[in-house]
Biopython code that builds the backbone (N, CA, C, O; Angstrom):
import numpy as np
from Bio.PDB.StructureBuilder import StructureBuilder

atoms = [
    (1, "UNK", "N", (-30.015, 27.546, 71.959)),
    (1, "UNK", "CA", (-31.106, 26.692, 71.551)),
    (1, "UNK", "C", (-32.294, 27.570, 71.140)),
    (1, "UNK", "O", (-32.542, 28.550, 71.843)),
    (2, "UNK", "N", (-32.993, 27.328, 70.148)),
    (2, "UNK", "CA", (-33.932, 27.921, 69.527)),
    (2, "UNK", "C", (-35.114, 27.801, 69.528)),
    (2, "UNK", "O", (-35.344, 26.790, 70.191)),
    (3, "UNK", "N", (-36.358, 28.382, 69.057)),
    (3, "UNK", "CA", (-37.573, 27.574, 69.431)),
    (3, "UNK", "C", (-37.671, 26.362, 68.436)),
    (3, "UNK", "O", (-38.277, 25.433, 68.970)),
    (4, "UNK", "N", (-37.285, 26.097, 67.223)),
    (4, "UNK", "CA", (-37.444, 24.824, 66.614)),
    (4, "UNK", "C", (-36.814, 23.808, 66.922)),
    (4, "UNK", "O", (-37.068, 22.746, 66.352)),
    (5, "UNK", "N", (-35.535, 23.921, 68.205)),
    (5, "UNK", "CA", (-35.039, 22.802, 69.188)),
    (5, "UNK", "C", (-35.673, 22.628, 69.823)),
    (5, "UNK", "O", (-35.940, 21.458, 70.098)),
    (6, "UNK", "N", (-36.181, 23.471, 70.325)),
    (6, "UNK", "CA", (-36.937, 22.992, 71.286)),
    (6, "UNK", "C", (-38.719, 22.307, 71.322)),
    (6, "UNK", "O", (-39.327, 21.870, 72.300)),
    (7, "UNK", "N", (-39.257, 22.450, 69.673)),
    (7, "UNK", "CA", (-40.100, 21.969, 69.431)),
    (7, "UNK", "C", (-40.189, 20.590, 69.400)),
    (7, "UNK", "O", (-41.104, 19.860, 69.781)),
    (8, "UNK", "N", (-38.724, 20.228, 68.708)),
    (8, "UNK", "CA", (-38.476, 19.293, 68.272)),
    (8, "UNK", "C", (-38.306, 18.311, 69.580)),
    (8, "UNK", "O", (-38.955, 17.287, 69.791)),
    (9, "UNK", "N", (-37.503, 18.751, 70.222)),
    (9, "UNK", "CA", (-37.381, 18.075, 71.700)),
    (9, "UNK", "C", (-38.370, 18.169, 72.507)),
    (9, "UNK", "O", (-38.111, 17.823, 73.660)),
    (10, "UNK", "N", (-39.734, 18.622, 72.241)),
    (10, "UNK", "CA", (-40.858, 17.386, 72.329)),
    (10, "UNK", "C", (-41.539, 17.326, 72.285)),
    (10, "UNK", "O", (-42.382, 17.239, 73.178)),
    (11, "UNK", "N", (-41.679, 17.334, 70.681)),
    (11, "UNK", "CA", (-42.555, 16.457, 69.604)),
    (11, "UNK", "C", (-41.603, 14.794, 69.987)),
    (11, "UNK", "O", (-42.337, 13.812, 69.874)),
    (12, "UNK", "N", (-40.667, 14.592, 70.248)),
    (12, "UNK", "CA", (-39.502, 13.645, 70.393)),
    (12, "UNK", "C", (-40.370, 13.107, 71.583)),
    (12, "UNK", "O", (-41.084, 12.107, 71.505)),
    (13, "UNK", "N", (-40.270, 13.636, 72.330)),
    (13, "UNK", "CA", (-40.425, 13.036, 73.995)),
    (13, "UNK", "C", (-41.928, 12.590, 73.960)),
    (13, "UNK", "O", (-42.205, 11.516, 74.493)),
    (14, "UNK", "N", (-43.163, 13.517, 73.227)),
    (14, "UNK", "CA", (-44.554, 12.885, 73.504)),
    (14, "UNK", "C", (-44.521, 11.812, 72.765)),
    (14, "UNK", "O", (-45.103, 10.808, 73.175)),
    (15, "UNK", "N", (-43.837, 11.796, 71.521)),
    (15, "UNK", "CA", (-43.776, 10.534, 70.626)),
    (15, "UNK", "C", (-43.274, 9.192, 71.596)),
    (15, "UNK", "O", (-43.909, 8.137, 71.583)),
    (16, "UNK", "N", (-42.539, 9.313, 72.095)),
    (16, "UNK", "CA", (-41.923, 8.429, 72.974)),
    (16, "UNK", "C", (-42.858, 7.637, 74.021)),
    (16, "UNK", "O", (-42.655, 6.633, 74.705)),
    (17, "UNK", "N", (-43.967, 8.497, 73.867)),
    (17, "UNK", "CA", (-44.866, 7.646, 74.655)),
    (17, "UNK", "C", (-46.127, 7.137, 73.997)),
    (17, "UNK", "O", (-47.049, 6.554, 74.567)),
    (18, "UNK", "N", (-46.033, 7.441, 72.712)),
    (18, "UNK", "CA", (-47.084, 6.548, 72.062)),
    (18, "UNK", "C", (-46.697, 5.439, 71.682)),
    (18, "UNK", "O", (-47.341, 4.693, 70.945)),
    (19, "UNK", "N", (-45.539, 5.204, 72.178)),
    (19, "UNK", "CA", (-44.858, 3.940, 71.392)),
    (19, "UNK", "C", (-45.793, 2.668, 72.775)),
    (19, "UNK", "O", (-45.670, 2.806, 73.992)),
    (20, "UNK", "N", (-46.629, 1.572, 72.095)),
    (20, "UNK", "CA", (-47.400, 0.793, 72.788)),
    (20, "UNK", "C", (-46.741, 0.281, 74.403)),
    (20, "UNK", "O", (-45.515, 0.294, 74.507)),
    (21, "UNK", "N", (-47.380, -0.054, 75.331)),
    (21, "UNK", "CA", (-46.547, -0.163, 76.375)),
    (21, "UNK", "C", (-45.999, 0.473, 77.372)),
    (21, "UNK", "O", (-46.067, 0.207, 78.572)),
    (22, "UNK", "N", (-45.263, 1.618, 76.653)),
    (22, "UNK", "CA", (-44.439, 2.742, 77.379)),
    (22, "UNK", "C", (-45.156, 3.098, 78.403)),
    (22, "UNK", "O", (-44.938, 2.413, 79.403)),
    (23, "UNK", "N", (-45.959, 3.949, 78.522)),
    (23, "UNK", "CA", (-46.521, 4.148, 79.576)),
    (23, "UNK", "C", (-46.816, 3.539, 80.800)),
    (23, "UNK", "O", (-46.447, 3.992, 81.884)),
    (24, "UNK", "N", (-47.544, 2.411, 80.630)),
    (24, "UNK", "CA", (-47.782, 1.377, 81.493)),
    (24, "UNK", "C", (-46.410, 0.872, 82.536)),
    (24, "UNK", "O", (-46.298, 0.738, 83.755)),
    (25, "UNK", "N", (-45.429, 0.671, 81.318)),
    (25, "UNK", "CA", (-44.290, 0.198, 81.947)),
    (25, "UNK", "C", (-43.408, 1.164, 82.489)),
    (25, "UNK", "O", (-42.356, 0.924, 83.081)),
    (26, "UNK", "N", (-43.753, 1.935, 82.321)),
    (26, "UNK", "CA", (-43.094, 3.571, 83.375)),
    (26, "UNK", "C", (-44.167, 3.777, 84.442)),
    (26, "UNK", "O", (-43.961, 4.575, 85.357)),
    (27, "UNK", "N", (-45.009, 3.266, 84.381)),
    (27, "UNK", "CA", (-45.799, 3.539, 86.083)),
    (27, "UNK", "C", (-46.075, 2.264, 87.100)),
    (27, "UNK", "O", (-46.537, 2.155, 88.235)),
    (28, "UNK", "N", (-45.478, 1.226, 85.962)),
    (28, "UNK", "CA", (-45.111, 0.205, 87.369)),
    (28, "UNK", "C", (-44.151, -0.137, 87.941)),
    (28, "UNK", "O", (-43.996, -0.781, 88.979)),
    (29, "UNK", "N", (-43.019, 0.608, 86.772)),
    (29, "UNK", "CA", (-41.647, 0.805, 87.389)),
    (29, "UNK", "C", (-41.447, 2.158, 88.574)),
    (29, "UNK", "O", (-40.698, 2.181, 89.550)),
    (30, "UNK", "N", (-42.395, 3.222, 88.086)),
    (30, "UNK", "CA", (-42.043, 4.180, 89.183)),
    (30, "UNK", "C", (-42.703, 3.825, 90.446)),
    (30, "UNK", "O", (-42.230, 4.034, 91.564)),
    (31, "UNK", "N", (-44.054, 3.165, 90.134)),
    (31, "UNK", "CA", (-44.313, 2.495, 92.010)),
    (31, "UNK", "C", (-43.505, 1.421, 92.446)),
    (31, "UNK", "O", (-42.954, 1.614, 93.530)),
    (32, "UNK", "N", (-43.331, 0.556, 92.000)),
    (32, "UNK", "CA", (-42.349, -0.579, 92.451)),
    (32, "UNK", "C", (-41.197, 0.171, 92.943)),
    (32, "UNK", "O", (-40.822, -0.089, 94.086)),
    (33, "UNK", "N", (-40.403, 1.298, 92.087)),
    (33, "UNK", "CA", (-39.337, 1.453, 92.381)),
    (33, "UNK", "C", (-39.466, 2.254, 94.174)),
    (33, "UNK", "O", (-38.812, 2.015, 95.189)),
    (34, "UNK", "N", (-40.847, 3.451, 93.860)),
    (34, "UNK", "CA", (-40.702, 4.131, 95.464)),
    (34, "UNK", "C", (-41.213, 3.021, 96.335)),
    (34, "UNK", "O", (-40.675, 3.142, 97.435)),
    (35, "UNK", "N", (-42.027, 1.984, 96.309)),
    (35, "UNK", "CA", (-42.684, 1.029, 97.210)),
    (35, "UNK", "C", (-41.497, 0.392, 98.018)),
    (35, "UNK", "O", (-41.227, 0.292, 99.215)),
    (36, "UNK", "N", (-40.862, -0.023, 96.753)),
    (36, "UNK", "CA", (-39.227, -0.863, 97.595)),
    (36, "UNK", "C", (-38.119, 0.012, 98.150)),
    (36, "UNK", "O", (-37.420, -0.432, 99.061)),
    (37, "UNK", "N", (-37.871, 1.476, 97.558)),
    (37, "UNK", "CA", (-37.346, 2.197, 98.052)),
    (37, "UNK", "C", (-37.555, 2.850, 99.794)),
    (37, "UNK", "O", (-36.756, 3.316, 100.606)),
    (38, "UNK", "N", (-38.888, 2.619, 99.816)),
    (38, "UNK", "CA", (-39.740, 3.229, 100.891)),
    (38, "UNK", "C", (-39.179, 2.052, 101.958)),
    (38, "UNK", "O", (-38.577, 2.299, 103.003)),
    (39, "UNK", "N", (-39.522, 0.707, 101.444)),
    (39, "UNK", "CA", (-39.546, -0.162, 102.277)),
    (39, "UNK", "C", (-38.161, -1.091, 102.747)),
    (39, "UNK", "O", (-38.049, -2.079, 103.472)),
    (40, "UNK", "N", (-36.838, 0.004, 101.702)),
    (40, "UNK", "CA", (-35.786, -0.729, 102.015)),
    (40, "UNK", "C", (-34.982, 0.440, 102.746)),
    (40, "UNK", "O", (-33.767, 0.405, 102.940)),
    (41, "UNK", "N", (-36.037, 1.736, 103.217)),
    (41, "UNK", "CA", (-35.698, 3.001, 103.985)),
    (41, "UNK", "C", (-35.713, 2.836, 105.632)),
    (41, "UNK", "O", (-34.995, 3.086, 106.600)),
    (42, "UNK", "N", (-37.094, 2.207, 105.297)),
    (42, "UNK", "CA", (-37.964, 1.528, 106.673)),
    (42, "UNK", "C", (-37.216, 0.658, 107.450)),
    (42, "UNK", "O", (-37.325, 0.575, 108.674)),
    (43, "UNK", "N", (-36.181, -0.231, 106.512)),
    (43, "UNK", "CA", (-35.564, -2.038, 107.100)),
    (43, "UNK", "C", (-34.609, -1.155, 107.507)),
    (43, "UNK", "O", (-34.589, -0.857, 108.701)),
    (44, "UNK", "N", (-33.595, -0.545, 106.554)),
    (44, "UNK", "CA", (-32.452, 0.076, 106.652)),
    (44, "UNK", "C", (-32.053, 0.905, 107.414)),
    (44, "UNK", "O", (-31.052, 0.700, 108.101)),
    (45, "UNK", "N", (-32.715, 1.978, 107.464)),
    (45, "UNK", "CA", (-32.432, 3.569, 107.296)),
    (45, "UNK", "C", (-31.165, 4.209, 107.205)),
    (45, "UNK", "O", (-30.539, 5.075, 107.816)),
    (46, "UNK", "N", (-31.005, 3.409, 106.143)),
    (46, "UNK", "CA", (-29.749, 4.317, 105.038)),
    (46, "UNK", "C", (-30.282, 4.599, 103.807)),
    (46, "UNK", "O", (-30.630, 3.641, 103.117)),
    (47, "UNK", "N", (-30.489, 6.268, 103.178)),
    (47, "UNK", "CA", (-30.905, 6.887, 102.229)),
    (47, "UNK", "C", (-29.986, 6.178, 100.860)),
    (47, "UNK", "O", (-30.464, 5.842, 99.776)),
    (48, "UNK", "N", (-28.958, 6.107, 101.171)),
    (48, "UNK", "CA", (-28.408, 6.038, 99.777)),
    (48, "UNK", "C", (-28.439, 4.453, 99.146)),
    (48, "UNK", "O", (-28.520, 4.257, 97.933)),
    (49, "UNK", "N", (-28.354, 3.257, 100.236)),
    (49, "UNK", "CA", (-28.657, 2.722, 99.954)),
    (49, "UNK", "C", (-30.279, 2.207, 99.021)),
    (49, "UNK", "O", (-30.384, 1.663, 97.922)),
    (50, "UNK", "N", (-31.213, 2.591, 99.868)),
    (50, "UNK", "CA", (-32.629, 2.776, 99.332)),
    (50, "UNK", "C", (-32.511, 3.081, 98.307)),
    (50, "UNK", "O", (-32.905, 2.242, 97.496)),
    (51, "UNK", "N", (-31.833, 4.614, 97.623)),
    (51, "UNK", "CA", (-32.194, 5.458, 96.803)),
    (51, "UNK", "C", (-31.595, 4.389, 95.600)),
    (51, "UNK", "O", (-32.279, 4.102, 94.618)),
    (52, "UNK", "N", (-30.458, 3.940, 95.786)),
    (52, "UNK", "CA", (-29.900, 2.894, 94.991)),
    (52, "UNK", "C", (-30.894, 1.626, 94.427)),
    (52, "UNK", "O", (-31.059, 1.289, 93.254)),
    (53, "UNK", "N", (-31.718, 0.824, 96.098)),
    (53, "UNK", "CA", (-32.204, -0.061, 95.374)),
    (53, "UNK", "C", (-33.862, 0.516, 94.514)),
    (53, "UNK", "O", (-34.697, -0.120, 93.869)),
    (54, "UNK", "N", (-33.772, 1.924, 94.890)),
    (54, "UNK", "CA", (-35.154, 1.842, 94.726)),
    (54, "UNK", "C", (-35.031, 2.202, 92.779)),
    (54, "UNK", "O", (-35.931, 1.908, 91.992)),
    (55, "UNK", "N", (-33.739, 2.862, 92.394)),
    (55, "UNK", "CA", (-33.476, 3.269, 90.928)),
    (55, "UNK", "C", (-33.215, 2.026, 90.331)),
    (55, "UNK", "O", (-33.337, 2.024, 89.106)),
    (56, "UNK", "N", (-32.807, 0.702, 90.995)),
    (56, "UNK", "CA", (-32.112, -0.660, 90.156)),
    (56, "UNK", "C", (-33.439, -1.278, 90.032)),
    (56, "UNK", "O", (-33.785, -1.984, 89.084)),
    (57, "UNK", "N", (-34.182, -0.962, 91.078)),
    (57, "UNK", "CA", (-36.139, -1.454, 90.932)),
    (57, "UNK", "C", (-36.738, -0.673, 89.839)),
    (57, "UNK", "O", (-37.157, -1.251, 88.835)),
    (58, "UNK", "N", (-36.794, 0.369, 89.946)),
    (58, "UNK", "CA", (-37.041, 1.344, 88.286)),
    (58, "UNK", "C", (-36.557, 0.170, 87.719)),
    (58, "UNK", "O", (-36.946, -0.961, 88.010)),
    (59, "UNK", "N", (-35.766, 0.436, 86.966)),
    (59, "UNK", "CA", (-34.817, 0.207, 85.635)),
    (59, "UNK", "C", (-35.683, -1.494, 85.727)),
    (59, "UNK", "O", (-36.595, -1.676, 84.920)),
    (60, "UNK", "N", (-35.342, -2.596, 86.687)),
    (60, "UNK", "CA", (-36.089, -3.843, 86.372)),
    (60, "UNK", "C", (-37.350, -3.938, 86.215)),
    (60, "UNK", "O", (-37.961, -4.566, 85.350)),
    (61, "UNK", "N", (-37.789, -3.239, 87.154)),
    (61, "UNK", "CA", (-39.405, -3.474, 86.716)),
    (61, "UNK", "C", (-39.793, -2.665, 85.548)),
    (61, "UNK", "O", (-40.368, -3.581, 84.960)),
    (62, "UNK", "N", (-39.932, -1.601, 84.710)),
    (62, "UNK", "CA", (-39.868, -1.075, 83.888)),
    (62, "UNK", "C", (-39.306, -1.400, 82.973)),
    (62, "UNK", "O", (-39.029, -0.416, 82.287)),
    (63, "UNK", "N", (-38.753, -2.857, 82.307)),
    (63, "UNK", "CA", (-37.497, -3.296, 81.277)),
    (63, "UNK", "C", (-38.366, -4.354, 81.418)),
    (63, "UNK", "O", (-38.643, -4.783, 80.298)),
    (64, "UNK", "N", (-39.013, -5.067, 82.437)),
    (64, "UNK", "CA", (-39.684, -6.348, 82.418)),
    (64, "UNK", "C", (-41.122, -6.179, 82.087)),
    (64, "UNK", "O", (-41.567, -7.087, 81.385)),
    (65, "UNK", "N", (-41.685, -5.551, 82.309)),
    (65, "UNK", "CA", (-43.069, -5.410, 82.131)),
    (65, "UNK", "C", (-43.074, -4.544, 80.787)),
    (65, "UNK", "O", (-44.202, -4.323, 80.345)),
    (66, "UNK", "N", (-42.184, -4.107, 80.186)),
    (66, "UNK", "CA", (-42.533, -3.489, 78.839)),
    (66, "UNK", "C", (-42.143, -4.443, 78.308)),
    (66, "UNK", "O", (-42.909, -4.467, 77.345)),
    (67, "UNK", "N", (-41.360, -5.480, 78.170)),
    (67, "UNK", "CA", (-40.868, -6.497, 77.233)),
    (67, "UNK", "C", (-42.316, -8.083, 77.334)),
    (67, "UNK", "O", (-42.797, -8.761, 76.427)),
    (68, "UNK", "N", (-42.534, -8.104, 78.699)),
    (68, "UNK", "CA", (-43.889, -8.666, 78.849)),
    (68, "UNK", "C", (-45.050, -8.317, 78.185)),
    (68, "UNK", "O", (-45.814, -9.132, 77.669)),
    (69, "UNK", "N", (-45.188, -7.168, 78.189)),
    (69, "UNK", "CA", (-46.414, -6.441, 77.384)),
    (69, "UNK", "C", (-46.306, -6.426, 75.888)),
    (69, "UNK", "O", (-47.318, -6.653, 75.224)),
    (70, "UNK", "N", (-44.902, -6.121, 75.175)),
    (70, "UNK", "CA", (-44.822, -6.537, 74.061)),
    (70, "UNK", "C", (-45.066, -7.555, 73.368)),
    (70, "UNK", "O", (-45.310, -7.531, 72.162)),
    (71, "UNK", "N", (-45.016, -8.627, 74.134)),
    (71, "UNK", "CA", (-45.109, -10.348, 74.309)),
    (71, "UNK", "C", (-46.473, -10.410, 73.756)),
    (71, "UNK", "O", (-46.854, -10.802, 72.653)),
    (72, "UNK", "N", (-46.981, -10.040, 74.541)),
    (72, "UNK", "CA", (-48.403, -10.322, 74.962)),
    (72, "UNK", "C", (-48.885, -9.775, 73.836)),
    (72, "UNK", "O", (-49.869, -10.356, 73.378)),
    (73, "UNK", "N", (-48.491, -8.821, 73.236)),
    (73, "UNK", "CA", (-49.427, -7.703, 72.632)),
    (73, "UNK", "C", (-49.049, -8.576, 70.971)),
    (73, "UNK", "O", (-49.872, -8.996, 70.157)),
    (74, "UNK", "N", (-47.863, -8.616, 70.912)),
    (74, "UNK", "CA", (-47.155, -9.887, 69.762)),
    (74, "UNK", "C", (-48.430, -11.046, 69.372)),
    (74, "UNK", "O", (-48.964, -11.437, 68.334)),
    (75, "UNK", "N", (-48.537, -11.277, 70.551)),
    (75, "UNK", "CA", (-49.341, -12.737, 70.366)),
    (75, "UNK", "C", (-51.002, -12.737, 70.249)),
    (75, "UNK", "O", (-51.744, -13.694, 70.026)),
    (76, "UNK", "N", (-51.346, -11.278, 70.487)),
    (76, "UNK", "CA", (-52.994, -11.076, 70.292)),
    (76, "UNK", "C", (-52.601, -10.552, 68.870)),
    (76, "UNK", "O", (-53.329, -11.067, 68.022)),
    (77, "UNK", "N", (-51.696, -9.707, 68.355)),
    (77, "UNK", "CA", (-51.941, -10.139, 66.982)),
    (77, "UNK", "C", (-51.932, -10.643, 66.163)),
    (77, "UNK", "O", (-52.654, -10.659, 65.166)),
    (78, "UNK", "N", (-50.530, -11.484, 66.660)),
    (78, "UNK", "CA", (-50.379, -13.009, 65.699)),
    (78, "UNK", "C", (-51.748, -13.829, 65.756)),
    (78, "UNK", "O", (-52.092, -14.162, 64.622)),
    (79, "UNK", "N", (-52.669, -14.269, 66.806)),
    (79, "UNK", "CA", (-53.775, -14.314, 66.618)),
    (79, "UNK", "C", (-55.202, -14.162, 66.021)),
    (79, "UNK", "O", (-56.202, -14.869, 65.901)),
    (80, "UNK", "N", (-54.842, -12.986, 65.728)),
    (80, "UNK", "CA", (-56.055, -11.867, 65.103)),
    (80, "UNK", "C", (-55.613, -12.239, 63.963)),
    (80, "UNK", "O", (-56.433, -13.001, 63.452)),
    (81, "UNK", "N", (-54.767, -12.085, 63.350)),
    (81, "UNK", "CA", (-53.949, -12.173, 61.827)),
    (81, "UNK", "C", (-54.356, -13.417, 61.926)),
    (81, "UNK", "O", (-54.757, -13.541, 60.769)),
    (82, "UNK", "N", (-54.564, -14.443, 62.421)),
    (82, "UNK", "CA", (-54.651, -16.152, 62.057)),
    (82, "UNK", "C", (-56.406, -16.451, 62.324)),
    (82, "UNK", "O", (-56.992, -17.465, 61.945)),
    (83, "UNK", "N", (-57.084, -15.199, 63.125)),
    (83, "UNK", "CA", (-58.803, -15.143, 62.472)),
    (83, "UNK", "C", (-59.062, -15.214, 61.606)),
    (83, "UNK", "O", (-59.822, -16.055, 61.127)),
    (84, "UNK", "N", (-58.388, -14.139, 60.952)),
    (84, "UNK", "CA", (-58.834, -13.332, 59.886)),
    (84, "UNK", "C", (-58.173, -13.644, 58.743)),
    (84, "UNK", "O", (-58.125, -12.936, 57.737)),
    (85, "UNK", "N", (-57.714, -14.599, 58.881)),
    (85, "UNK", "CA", (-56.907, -15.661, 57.532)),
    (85, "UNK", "C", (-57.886, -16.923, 56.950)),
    (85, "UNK", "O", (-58.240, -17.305, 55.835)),
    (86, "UNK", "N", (-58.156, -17.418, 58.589)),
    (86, "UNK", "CA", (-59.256, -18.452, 58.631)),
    (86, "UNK", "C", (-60.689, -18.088, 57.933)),
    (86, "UNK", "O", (-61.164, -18.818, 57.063)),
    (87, "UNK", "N", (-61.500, -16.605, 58.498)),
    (87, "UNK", "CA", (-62.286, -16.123, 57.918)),
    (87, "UNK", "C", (-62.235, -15.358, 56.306)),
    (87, "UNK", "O", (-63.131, -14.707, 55.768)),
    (88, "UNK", "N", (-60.869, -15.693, 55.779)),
    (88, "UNK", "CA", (-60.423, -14.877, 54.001)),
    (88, "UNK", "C", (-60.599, -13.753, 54.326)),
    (88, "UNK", "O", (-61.565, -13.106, 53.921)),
    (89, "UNK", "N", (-59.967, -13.422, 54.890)),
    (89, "UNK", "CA", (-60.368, -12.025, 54.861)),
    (89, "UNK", "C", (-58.754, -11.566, 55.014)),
    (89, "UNK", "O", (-58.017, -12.078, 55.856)),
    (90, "UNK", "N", (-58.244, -10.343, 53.913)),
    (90, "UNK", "CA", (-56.996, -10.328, 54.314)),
    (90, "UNK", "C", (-56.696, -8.999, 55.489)),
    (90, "UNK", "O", (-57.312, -7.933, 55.517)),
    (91, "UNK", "N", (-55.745, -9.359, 56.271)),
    (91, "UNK", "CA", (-55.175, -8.691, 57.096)),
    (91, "UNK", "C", (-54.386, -7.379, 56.711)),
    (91, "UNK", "O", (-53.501, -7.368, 55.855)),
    (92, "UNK", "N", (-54.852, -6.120, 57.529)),
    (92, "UNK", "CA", (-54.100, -5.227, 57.575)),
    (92, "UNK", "C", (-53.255, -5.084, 58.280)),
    (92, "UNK", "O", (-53.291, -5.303, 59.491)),
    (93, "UNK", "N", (-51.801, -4.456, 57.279)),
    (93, "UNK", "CA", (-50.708, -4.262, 58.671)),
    (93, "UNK", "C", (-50.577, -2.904, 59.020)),
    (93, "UNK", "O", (-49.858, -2.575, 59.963)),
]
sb = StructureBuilder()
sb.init_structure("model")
sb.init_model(0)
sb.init_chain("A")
sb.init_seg("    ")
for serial, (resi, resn, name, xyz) in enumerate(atoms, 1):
    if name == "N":
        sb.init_residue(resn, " ", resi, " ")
    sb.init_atom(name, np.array(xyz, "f"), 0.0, 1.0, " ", f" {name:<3s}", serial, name[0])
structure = sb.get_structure()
């Protein structure tokens, strides 16, 4: 691997987080996931179990709250676009 692989691999990866959302929805998936992990360590105390529910908590909460946020974010601009139609004024995309 070379240095222009490896540039590339991440210019790739920071891009990945400008994409709207991302972020957000990777840090309420990583607390949710250790919060429940922590707390299904505490009920349990079996590691692998935990470690299990606490990665299936990742993956849901992080899949739900970025698809929520997209929602949301959908509909303040479908909005804005229907101001600024009302006011003639044309919309940039």
């Amino acid at each position: 691997m070379d240095r222009s692989d490896d540039s590339q691999a991440e210019s790739t990866f920071k891009g990945f987080f400008k994409i709207p959302c991302t972020r957000t929805a990777f840090l309420y998936g990583v607390g949710g996931g250790v919060a429940v992990g922590i707390g299904t360590f505490l009920f349990t105390s079996r590691v692998k179990r935990s470690a299990d529910v606490a990665v299936g908590t990742f993956a849901i909460v992080t899949l739900c709250s970025f698809v929520v946020c997209r929602y949301q974010r959908a509909k303040i601009k479908q909005t804005q676009k229907r101001y600024l139609h009302l006011q003639g004024i044309e919309p940039k995309d």
